[in-house]
Structures are given as structure tokens and as C-alpha cells.
N, C-alpha and C positions, 0 to 999 in steps of 0.2 A: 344161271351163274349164281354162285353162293356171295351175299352181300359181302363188300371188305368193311363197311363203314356201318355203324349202327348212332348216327350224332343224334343230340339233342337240342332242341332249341328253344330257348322260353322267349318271354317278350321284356321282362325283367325277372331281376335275381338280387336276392336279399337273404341277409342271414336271418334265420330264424321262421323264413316264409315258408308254407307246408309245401307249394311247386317245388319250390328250390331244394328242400330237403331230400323230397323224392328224387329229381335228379342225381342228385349229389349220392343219393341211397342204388340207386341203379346204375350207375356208373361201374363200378365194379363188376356186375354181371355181364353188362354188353360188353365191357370189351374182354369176356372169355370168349365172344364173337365173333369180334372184329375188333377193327381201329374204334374208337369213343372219345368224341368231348362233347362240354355242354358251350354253347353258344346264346348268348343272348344280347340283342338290343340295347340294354340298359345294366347297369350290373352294379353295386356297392362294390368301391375299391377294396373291401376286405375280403372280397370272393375273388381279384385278379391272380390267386394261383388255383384256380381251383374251374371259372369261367372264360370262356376266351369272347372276344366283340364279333356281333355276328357278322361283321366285315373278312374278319378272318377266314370263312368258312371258305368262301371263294378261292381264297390263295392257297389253300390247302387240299380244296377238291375243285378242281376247274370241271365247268359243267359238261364239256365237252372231252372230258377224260374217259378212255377208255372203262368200261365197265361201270358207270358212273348213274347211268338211268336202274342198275341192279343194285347198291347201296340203299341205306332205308335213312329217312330224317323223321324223327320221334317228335312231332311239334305240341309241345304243351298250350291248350288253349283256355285260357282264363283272362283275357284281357284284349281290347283291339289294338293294331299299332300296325299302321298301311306300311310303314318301313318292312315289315315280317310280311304282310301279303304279300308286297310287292318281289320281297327275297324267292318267296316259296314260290310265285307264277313261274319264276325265271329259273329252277329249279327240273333236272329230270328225275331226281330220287322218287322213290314211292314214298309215300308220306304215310305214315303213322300216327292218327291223330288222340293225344291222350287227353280228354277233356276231362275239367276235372269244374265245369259251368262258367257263366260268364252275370255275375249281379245285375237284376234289372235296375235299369235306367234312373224310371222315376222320383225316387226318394234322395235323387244325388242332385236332382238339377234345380232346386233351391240353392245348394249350397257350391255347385262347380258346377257348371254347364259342360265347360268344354271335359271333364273325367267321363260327365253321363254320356255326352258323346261316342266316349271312347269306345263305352258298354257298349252303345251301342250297332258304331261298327265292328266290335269284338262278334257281336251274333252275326253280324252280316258275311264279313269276313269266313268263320266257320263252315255257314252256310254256302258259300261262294264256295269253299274246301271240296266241299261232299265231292263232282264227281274225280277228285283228283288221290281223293284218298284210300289206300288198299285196305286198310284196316282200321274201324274206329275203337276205342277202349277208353271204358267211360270207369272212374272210382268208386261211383253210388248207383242202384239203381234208377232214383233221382234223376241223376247227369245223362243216364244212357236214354230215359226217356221224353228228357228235353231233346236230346241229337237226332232221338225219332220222330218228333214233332219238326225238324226242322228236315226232313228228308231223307235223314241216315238208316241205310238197312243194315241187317246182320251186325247192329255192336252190340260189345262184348261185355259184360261185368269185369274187370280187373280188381280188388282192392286195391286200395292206396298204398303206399309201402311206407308205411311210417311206425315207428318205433320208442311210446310214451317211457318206455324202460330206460332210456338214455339218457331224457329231466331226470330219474330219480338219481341218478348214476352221481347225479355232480355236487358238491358239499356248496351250500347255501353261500350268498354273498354276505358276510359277516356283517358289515354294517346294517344291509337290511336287513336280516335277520334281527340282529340287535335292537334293532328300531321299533320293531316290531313285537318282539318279546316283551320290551319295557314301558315303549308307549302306546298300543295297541290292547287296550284291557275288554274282555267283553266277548263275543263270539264274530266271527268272522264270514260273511259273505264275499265270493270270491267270482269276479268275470275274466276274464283272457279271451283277446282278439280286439281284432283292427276295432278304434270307434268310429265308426261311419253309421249311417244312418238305418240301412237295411239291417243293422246287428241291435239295432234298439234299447244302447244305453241307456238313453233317455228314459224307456219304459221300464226296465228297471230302477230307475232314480226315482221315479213317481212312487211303485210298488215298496220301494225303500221308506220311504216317505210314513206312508199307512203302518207300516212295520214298526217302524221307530216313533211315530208317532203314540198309535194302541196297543202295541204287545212288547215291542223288547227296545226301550228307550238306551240299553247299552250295545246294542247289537252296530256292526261294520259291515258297508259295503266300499268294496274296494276294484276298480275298476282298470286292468294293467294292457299295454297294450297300445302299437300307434296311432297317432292321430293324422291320418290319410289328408283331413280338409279340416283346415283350422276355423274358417266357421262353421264347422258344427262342435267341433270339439267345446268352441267359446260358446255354443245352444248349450251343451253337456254341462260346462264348468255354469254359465250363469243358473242355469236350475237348481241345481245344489246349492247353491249362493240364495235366491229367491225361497229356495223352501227350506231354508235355515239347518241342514244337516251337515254339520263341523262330522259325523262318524263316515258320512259318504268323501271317497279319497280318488281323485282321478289321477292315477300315478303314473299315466303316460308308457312311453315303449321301456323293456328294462333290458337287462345283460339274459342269459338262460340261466345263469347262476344267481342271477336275484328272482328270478321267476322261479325257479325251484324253493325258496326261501317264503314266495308269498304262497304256492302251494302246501307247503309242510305248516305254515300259519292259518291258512281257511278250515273252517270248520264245513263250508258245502261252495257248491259252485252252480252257477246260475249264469243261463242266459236267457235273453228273449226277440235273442232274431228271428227275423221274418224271412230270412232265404238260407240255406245253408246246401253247398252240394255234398259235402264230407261233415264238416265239424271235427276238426283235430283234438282240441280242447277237451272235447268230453272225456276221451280218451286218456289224456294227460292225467285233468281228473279223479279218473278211476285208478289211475294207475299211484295215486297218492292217496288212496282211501276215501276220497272227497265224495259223498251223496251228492248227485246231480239231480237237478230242477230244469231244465228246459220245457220251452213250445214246439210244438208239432209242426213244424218250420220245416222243410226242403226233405232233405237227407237224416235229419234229426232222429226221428224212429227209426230209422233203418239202420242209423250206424249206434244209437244205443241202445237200440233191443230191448230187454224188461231193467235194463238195468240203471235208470233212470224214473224220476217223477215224471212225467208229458204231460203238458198239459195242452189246452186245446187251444189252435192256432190263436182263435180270436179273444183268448184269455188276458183280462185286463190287469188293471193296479190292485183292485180288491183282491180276487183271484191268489194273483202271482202273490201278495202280501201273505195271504195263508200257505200258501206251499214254502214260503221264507221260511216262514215259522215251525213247519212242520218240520222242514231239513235242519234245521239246529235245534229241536229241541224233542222232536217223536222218535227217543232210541230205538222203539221195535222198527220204523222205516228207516231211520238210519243204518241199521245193522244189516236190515236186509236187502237196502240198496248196495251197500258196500260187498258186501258176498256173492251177488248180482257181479256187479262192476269186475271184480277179478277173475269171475267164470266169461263176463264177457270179452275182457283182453285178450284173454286165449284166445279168443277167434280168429285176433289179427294180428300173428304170427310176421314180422318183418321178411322170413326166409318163405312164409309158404305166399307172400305178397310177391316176392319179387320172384317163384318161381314161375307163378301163373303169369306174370307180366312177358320171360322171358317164354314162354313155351309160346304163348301165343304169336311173339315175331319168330322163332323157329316156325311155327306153322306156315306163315307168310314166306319167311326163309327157302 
């Protein structure tokens, strides 16, 4: 029987999150399918026309409704939450599983015990998935080879479906723009994403450090972006404080219209995490001309290609200090990262993402 329903389900949803976009991005194609919504667990009130409470899901598909075990439920796994195990046990749909990785553990349980937890029922959970799922589709090669190491056969490459063209789309937030224009003198070092710990703001703040200290005393880094666990964020804010850099700026989570505003202001962008299943950001990035510097971290090469610095995973503050320096100030790499960078956007095309996403539930279909 031909699925009526193609739902999706996260475990949380938030504006600006790359899950959540995706959904929200695929939305429209499933339901040339069938019936579609997203459902999730937890949800910002400013997605309630857009998300429904995954209590809903029930009253809308009772499990014992005819044709009900032939419908498909899309479960996005990036996070644990027994609420969503426990939904999906009780469940006959065939399940869909889009992993898109799940953070290890250890670098959280300093600063939150019970979030590293979560990770780490999040693997367990997954795992516990495998034999209930008809189809796995992983975003990175990365992702798809973590789900093999935990028992998963035959998954799939999907790309992510996301779309850096739609920051450039939006006219900057004036103030921070402004802010930024007048009080922001000097060159611009640019991070985006959550501060938590496996993203290793911290190690950039040190490598900032050597930079500003020996080569460019006018140089910015600027650090944009939520802060998931306020002690670390306060590890983050007092280093900056202890190694006296008034140019390093931890500006916290913003609007997409003042993030467009600190993208058109950076002169390169830099991260130094140590896991990554995608990396959106880089992407973004390039899509604003910005030379990128990353570590050889998760999914990192794989979703920037040559068109990025890479450096090598276990590349420290010295290191990363010199490839600072090289991205703001060596035109012939800058130029040719940048040329790089727009041949590589092309690759990830939002329509040829979401066609291979959809072809592969057709297959299942």
C-alpha cells in the first residue's frame, strides 16, 4: 500500500537550528507525497505554526488505524530524549532514520552531566532503532559511518538540504551593522555555532591570543552563536578576561539578520572543533566570500572539499595562530580559497538535496 503520511519527527526544534531547517526545507516535497508535518518534543514557541507537540501525532494517526503500519515516520536523530524512544516503540510506521550524528559525551560532563547523558542515551536509543528501521540516510559520509559502526547496513549518503544562499538573501540588522562599521576597526576573525565544548572556542581564544599578541595587535575575533551550558560559556568569557583580549567579542546567539551583518563584516572564518557531522557554517561562509580555516574534525573535509585551509586534527594554538594570519592577510590564499569556496557551493544544490532525499523514500515507497 502506498504511504498516506510521510511525518517528521525531531526531538527539539529551534529557529535557526540546521535539523530544524532541514525539516522545515523538506516539508514541502513530502507532502507532494502524502499528508506531512513536523512533530517534535520540545519546540520554541515561534515555530508553533510551523511545528506541532509530538503528543499530537497520536490523535491525528491513531496506531491502530487502518493502513497505519504502510505510512513512513522521518525520525531526525541528533540528540537522546526516552520521551521520542518511547513514542517511536509504540509506533507501527516504518521508520526513516535521518541521522545527522549524535556529540560524544565526554567534553560535556564537566560542565552538564545530565545534557552528556543525554548524548549518551541519544547513541543508545539509535542503536536500539537499528532493527526497526527500513531505511537509514545519514548527511555526511562521517554520519553514515558512525551508524555502521553501531550495526546499521545498507545506509545511504543523502546531503543535507540546506541553503547558505538564503543568509545572503537578507539586508543586515542595521544596528549591528552599524556597530560594527564604526566600532570594529582592524580585520575580522569570524566563528558561528553553538559554544559548547566539542566546538573548541576556547582553542580558538588561546590561538587568538598568539595572533594578537605577535602578528596582528589590531586583528578581531568574534565568536556568534548559543550558549547551550552557561558554564562553559563563563570557561569561554573568563579566558578572554584572564588573557586580556578587549578585540576577542563573545556576542552570544543573534537574529539571521544580524548574522548576515557579522558575515558581510569578517574578513575569514575559523573554527576549531573537534566533532562535526555536517558543518553548516562553512558553507554559509563561502557563501559570503569568507576564506575558511578549519581542523580536520568529523565531517569537516568532506563537506569543504579543497575549498578550505585544514588543518590537522591535533593542530594547536601556535599552529591555528599562523593559518589566522595567513587567512587575513596572504591574498594569493585568500583569493584562491574564495574561488574554491563558490565552485564548492555548487555542489550543494538545495533542489538536487532534497531530490535525492525524496527519491530514496520513493524507493521505500
Amino acid at each position: 500500500m502506498t504511504p498516506r503520511r510521510f511525518s517528521q519527527v525531531l526531538v527539539s526544534a529551534s529557529p535557526g537550528d540546521a535539523v530544524t531547517n532541514e525539516a522545515l526545507a523538506l516539508r514541502p516535497a513530502l507532502r507532494l507525497l502524502g499528508e506531512s508535518d513536523i512533530f517534535a518534543r520540545y519546540y520554541d514557541p515561534s515555530l508553533a505554526a510551523d511545528v506541532l507537540p509530538l503528543d499530537e501525532y497520536g490523535r491525528r494517526a491513531p496506531s491502530g488505524a487502518p493502513g497505519a503500519a504502510d505510512d513512513v515516520l522521518v525520525v531526525h536523530g541528533s540528540i537522546g530524549e526516552p520521551a521520542v524512544a518511547d513514542f517511536l516503540a509504540g509506533r507501527p510506521e516504518r521508520l526513516v532514520l535521518r541521522y545527522h550524528n549524535i556529540s560524544p559525551s565526554a567534553p560535556f560532563r564537566t560542565y552538564d552531566p545530565v545534557f552528556a547523558a543525554l548524548l549518551d542515551e541519544g547513541r543508545r536509543e539509535v542503536a536500539a532503532l537499528r532493527p526497526r528501521v527500513a531505511l537509514a540516510l545519514a548527511d555526511s559520509g562521517f554520519n553514515a559511518a558512525d551508524l555502521e559502526a553501531m550495526g546499521y547496513a545498507g545506509v545511504r549518503v543523502s546531503p543535507l538540504v540546506v541553503d547558505p544562499a538564503d543568509l545572503c538573501k537578507l539586508d543586515s540588522h542595521r544596528p549591528t551593522a552599524e556597530h560594527l562599521r564604526t566600532r570594529v576597526e582592524g580585520p575580522v576573525l569570524l566563528y558561528v555555532g553553538q559554544l559548547l565544548p566539542h566546538k573548541r572556542p576556547d582553542l580558538l581564544v588561546q590561538a587568538f591570543h598568539v595572533l594578537a599578541t605577535y602578528v596582528d595587535p589590531e586583528a578581531h575575533l568574534i565568536l556568534v552563536g548559543p550558549a547551550r551550558l552557561p558554564g562553559y560559556r563563563d570557561a569561554v568569557q573568563h579566558l578572554v578576561h584572564e588573557l586580556s583580549l578587549p578585540n576577542a567579542w563573545v556576542a552570544g546567539p543573534v537574529s539571521p539578520e544580524a548574522l548576515a551583518a557579522f558575515y558581510r563584516r569578517a574578513d575569514a572564518f575559523v573554527t576549531a572543533s573537534e566533532h562535526e557531522g555536517f558543518c553548516v557554517p562553512l558553507l554559509e561562509a563561502m557563501a559570503f566570500d569568507l576564506p575558511v580555516g578549519a581542523r580536520a574534525a568529523g565531517a569537516i573535509p568532506e563537506t569543504a572539499g579543497d575549498a578550505a585551509l585544514v588543518l590537522p586534527l591535533d593542530a594547536g594554538p601556535l599552529l591555528m595562530a599562523e593559518a589566522m594570519a595567513a587567512l587575513l592577510h596572504d591574498d594569493d590564499l585568500r583569493a584562491g580559497l574564495v574561488e574554491r569556496g563558490r565552485a564548492r557551493l555548487a555542489t550543494f544544490g538545495p533542489e538536487r538535496a532534497t531530490a535525492a532525499f525524496v527519491g530514496h523514500l520513493e524507493e521505500l515507497a
